[in-house]
N, C-alpha and C positions, 0 to 999 in steps of 0.2 A: 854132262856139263852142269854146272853149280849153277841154281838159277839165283838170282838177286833179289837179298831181302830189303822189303821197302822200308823197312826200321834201321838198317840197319846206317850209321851216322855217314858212311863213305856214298852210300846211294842215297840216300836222302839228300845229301849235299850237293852230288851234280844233278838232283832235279831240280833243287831249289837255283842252281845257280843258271841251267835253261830257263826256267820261267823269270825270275830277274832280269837277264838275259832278254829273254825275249820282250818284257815289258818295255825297258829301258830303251831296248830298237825302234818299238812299233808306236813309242812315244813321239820318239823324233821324227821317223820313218812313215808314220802308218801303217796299217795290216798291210796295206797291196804291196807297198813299197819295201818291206821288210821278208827278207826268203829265212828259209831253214839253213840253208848250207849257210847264210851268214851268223844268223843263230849260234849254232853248232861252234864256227868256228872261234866267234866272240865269247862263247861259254866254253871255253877249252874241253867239249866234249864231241865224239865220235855223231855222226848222221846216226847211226845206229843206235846209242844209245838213246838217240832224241826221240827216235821210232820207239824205241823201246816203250818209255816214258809215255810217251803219245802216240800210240797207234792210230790213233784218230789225226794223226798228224798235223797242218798249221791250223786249222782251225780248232782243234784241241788245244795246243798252246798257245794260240790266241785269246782261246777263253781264260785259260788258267792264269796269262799276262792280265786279261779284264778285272778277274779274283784277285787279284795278288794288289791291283791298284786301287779297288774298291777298300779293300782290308786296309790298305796302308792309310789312304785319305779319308774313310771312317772315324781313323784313330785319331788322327789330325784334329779331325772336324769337333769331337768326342773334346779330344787336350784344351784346344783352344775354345771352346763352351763352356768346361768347368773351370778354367783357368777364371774366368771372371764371373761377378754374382750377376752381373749385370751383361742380359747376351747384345743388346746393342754395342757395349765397348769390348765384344768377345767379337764381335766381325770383324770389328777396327781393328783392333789387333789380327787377327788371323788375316782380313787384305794385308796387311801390312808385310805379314811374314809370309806368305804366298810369293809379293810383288819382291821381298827379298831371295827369297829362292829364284824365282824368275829370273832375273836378272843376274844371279851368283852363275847361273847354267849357262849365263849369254842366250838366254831366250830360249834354249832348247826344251826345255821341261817341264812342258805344260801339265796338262791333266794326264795321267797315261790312260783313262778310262775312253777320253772323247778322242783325243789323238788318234788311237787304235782301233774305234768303232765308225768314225766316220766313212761313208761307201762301204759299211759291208753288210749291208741288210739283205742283197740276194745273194749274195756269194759266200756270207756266212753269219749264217743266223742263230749259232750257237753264241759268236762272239756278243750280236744284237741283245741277246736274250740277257746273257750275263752282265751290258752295260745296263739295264732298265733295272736291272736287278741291284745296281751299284747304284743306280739314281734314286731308285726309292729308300735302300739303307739310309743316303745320305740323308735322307728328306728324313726320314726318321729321325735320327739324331737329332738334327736341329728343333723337330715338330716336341719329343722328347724332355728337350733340354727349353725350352718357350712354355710348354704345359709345367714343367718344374717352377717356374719362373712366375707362376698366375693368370697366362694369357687362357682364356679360353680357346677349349679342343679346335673348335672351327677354325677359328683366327692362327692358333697355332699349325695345321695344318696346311693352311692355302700360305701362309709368310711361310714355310717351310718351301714349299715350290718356290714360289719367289726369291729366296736366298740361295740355293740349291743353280736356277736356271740362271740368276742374275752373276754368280760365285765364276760358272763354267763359261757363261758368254765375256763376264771382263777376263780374266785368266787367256780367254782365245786373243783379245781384243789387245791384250798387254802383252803379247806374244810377238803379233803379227806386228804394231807399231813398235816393238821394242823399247815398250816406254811403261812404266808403274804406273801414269796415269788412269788410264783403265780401271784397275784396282783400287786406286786410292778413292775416284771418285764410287766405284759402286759402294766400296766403304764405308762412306759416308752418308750415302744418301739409304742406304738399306739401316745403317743406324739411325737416322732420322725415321725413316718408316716405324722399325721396333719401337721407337720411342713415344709412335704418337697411336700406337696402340696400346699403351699401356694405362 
């Protein structure tokens, strides 16, 4: 039997599209809420194959969905901080286009990192690991793109927490009320903050 090269573009494809796949579930869904066989079947690929992939099974592509969402909103966070010189009107804009996406999903589309991690801290603490691991990238980035900017390491550091926790809790908040408010205002008021640090 021919084993499967993981280079090779056709296998590489239907892992990429399980783990997509599985994010995009466990977004909407949750981990508990989200199975393999629905996986599987929303990725046009065989249970087996998804075994293949992840012998470690859902909790493996749960992490890997955690990775794939952390990568994605990194870049995000990354575009919309260099996008402006100025990162107080770099959050305004990025609430802004968050609360756009929000709302284009009909609410479904939150973070996929917190969506997918919420309740899995004893039943799977691969996935737990991988989100902390997402939250402090992000904090990077921002703490990063703030030390760019002149603020001192400190200040840029703990405002990085603060953007980071404030960013995740309106996005939950603009979800659940189905309204941009949320967003708009932490927008605002997190630019206000940057601003009177500088």
């Amino acid at each position: 039997m021919k084993t499967k090269d993981p280079h090779d573009p056709e296998t590489a494809g239907t892992r990429e599209r399980i783990v997509r796949t599985a994010s995009r579930l466990m977004q909407r869904q949750g981990y508990e809420g989200t199975g393999i066989k629905q996986i599987s079947v929303e990725a046009g690929a065989t249970l087996g194959s998804v075994y293949h992939f992840f012998p470690g099974g859902k909790q493996e592509l749960g992490t890997a969905a955690v990775r794939l969402g952390d990568e994605e909103f990194a870049e995000i966070l990354a575009e919309a901080l260099d996008a402006e010189p100025d990162p107080a009107e770099a959050l305004l804009a990025l609430t802004a286009s968050l609360a756009d996406g929000l709302r284009a999903s009909d609410w479904l589309d939150g973070c996929p990192v917190t969506s997918t991690v919420v309740g899995t801290a004893h039943s799977a603490p691969g996935v737990q690991t991988a989100a902390a691991e997402a939250f402090a990238r992000w904090r990077a980035v921002v703490a990063r793109r703030l030390l760019a900017a002149g603020y001192p390491e400190t200040d840029a550091e703990e405002l990085a927490h603060t953007v980071i926790a404030t960013l995740e809790g309106a996005e939950l908040a603009a979800q659940v009320a189905r309204s941009t408010t949320p967003l708009d205002t932490a927008g605002r008021h997190l630019a206000r903050l940057l601003a009177s640090y500088r």
